[in-house]
N, C-alpha and C positions, 0 to 999 in steps of 0.2 A: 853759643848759648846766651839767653838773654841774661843780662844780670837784674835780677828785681830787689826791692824792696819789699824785705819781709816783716812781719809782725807777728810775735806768737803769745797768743794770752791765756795765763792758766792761776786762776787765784785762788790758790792753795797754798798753806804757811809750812807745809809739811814734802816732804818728797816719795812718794808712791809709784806705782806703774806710770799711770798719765802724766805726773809731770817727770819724772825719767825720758817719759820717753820725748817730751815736746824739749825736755834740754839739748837731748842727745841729735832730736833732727835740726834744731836751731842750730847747735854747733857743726853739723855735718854741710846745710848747707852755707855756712860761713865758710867750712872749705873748702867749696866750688867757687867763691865770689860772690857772693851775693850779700847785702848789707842785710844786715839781721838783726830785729833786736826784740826781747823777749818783755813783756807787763806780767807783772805777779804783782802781791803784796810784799810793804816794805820787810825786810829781814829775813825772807823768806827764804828755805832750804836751795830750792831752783837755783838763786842766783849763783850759789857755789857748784854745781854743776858745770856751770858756762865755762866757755873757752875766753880768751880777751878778745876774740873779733865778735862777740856778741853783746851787744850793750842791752842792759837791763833796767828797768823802770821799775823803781817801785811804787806802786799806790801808799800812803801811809790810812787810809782810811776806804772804808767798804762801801762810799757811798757813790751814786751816780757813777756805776765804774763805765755804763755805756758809753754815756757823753765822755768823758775824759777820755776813754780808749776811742772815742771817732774823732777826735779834736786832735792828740795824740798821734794816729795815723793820718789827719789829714796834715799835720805839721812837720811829720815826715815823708810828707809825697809816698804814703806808702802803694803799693801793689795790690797785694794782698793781705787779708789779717787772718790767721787761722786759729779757734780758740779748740782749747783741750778742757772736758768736762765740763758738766752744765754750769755751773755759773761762768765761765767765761765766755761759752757759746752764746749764752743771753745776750750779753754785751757784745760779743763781738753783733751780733746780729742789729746792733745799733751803727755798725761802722757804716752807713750806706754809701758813703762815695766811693769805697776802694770792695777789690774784692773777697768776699764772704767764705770762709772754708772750717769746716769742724770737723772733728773726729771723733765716732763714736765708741771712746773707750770703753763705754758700761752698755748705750743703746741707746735707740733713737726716743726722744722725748720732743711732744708736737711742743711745749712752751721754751726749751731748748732750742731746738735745729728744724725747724720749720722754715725760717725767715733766711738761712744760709743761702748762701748760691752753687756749692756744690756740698757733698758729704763722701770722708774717706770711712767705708767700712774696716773693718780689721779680721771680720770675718765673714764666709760665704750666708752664712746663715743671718745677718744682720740684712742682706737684701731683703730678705721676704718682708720685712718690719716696713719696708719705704713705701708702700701701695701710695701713700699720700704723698710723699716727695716729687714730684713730677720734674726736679732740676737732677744736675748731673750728678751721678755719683760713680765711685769708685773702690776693689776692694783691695788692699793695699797691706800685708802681713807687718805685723810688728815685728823686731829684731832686739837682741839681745843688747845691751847698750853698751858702747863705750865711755869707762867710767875715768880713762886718763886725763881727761880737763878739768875732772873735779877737788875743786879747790882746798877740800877739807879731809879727801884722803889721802891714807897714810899704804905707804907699799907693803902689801902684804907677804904676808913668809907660809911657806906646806908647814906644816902643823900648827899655825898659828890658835884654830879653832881648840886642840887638843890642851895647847901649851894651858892659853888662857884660861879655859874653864876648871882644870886639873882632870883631864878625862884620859882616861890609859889609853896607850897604845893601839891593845888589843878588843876593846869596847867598841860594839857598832852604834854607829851617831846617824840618829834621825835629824832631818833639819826641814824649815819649814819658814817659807819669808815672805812677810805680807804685811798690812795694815791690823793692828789687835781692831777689830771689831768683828760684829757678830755675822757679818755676810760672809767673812774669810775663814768660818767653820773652825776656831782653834781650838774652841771651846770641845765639838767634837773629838779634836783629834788627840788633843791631852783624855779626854777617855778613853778612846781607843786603844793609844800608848800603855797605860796603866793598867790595861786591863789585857792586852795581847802579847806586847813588846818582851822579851827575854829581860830578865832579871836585870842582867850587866848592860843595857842600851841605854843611851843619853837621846834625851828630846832638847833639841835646840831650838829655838822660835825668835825670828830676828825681827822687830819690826815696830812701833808703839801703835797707839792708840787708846780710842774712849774703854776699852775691854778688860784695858792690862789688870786690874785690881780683882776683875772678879776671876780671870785666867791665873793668879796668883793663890787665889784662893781657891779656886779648884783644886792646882796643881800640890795645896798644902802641905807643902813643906819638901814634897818628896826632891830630895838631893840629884835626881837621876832629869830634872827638867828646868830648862833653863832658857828666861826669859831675858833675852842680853841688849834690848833695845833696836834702833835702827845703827846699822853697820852703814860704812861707805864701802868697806873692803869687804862684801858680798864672796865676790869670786873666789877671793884666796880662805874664805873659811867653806865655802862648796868645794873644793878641793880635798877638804880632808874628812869629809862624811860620807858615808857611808849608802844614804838613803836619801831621795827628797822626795818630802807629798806636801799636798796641793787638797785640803777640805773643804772649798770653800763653797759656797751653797751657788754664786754664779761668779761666772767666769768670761769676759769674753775673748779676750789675746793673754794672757799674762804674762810680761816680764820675766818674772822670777823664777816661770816653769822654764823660759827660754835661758835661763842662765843656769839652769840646772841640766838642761839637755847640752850646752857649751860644755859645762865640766864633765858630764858622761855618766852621771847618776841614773840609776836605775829611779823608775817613779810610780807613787800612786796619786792616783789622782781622783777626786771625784769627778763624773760624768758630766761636766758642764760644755757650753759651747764651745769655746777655745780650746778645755783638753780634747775634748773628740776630735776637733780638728788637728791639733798638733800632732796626736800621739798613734801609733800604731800598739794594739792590742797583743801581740807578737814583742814589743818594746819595754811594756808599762803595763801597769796594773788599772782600770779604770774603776772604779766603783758607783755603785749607786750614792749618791747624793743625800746625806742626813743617817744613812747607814755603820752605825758605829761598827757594830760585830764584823760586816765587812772589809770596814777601813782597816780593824784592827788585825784580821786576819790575812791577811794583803802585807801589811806591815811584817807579821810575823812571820809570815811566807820568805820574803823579801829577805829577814835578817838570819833565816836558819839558815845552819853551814852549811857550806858546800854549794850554796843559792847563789843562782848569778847574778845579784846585787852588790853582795858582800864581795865574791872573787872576782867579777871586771866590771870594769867602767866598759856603758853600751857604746857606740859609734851610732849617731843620730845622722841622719842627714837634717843637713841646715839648709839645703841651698836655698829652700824654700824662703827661709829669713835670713836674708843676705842686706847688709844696712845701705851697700852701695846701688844696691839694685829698689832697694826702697825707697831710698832719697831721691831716688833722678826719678822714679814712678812718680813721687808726691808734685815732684818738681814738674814733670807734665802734665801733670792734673790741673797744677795751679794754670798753665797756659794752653789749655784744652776749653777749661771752661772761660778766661777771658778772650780768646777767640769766639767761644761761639758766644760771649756777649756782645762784643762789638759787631758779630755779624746781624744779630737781633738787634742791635740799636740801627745799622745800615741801612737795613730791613724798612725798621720803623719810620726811619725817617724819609726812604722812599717813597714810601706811603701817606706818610704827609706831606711831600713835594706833591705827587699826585693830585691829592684831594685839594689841593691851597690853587691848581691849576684847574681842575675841572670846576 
């Protein structure tokens, strides 16, 4: 296999799906071989994700991140530069000596991913978006992350989630993890909760963001919800709830649902791309989308006894998002389309041998 020089740029101060997941493939192909190193903003959560064979660059300032990220890659004889969400696709899309790859975590946007040279979808329905893309693309599932390289978590323990918050034993616990803002629907779901959920159920909501104050104050006061910030130890507090939903108004692969289907939680979900695609109807609950009485009836479906939520954890099949079988995809992608570029440059210059003869 070839060994490349990689680039992954995602400038975000904060760590979400998208950059989760650009940590998670940076370090994976760091352990294939491959030199790898990742551009963010200085201080930024990402860094502490990385593994130590991934060197990290921070910008200290927001400005000309183009030019610095193609100077950058050109100073490291890089391969390829792959950016994760629109502002780092912009700029990567200034790299023009090396090659261009982005991944549409949210969806394709012409000021964004137009200039790329190939694009990874993450799901089937993000093809019908490219009519205007005419370079290569590929659709390529996201995977549940490996979160052992991250430098800032701490080992988690089964009932940690219980311990901490003071939630009984016998208490079913909603959980719910994502970015507080208004596209990841919290706001619906804490009414829902309140208004459907059994008396003795706890709402857990892991995540910050611009939201959290007015989600506070919705939530006012009530003891039974609980806004606990961004966790690194995700998995070991899904282990000990009961339930996971997913409100959020669009969706296209999400993480968090794939860490929730890892642990075996039963789910609701609203109807967005990614859940349709993930979940089977027979598995999960989907709902319409902005639909509180739904969500919240779903929920309580979900948490009355004897419901197969509360007494097992489901058996998902994952094979679909397998990280190793996603990395070596991504990894041929990248030398898929620099083959068919250098066959186009071959090409081209055929053609100008020609014409410089006739």
């Amino acid at each position: 296999m070839a060994r490349l020089r990689i680039v992954h740029a995602v400038f975000s101060s904060k760590l979400a799906g998208g950059e989760q997941h650009c940590a998670d493939l940076a370090n994976a192909q760091a352990e294939l071989g491959h030199e790898v190193h990742v551009v963010g903003p200085w201080g930024a959560q990402v860094a502490h994700a990385l593994n130590p064979r991934v060197r990290y660059h921070g910008f200290r300032f927001p400005v000309l991140r183009g030019l610095r990220l193609r100077r950058l890659a050109q100073s490291l004889g890089a391969d390829v530069v792959h950016g994760h969400l629109g502002p780092a696709c912009k700029a990567t899309a200034c790299a023009t000596s090396t090659l261009r790859i982005g991944t549409l975590h949210v969806g394709y946007k012409t000021h964004h991913h137009a200039k790329m040279d190939g694009l990874i979808c993450v799901n089937i329905k993000q093809v019908d978006t490219l009519s205007a893309f005419h370079r290569p693309h590929r659709v390529i599932y996201n995977w549940a992350p490996d979160r052992s390289h991250c430098t800032q978590a701490h080992p988690g323990k089964e009932g940690a989630l219980r311990t901490s918050l003071g939630i009984a034993a016998t208490a079913p616990v909603v959980v719910s993890v994502g970015r507080l803002h208004p596209s990841k629907g919290m706001h619906s779901l804490i009414q829902a909760f309140q208004t459907y959920a059994p008396p003795q159920a706890h709402l857990v909501l892991m995540g910050e963001g611009p939201q959290r104050q007015e989600l506070e104050t919705l939530a006012a006061g009530d003891p039974r919800i609980h806004l606990v910030g961004f966790r690194w130890d995700v998995d070991a507090w899904l282990t000990d709830a009961n339930l996971y939903v997913s409100a959020s108004l669009e969706e296209q692969f999400p993480l968090s649902m794939l860490e929730a289907m890892r642990a075996h939680l039963p789910i609701v979900a609203t109807a967005t791309q990614g859940a349709c695609e993930m979940l089977t109807p027979a598995q999960s609950a989907i709902v319409p989308i902005g639909n509180i009485p739904a969500m919240g009836q779903a929920i309580a479906n979900a948490l009355m006894p004897g419901a197969q939520g509360v007494q097992h954890h489901i058996h998902y099949d994952m094979s679909r998002f397998d990280r190793s079988t996603a990395v070596s995809a991504t990894v041929d992608f990248y030398l898929e389309v620099l083959r068919a570029q250098r066959t186009l440059q071959t090409s081209q210059q055929g053609r100008t041998l020609e014409d410089a003869r006739a």
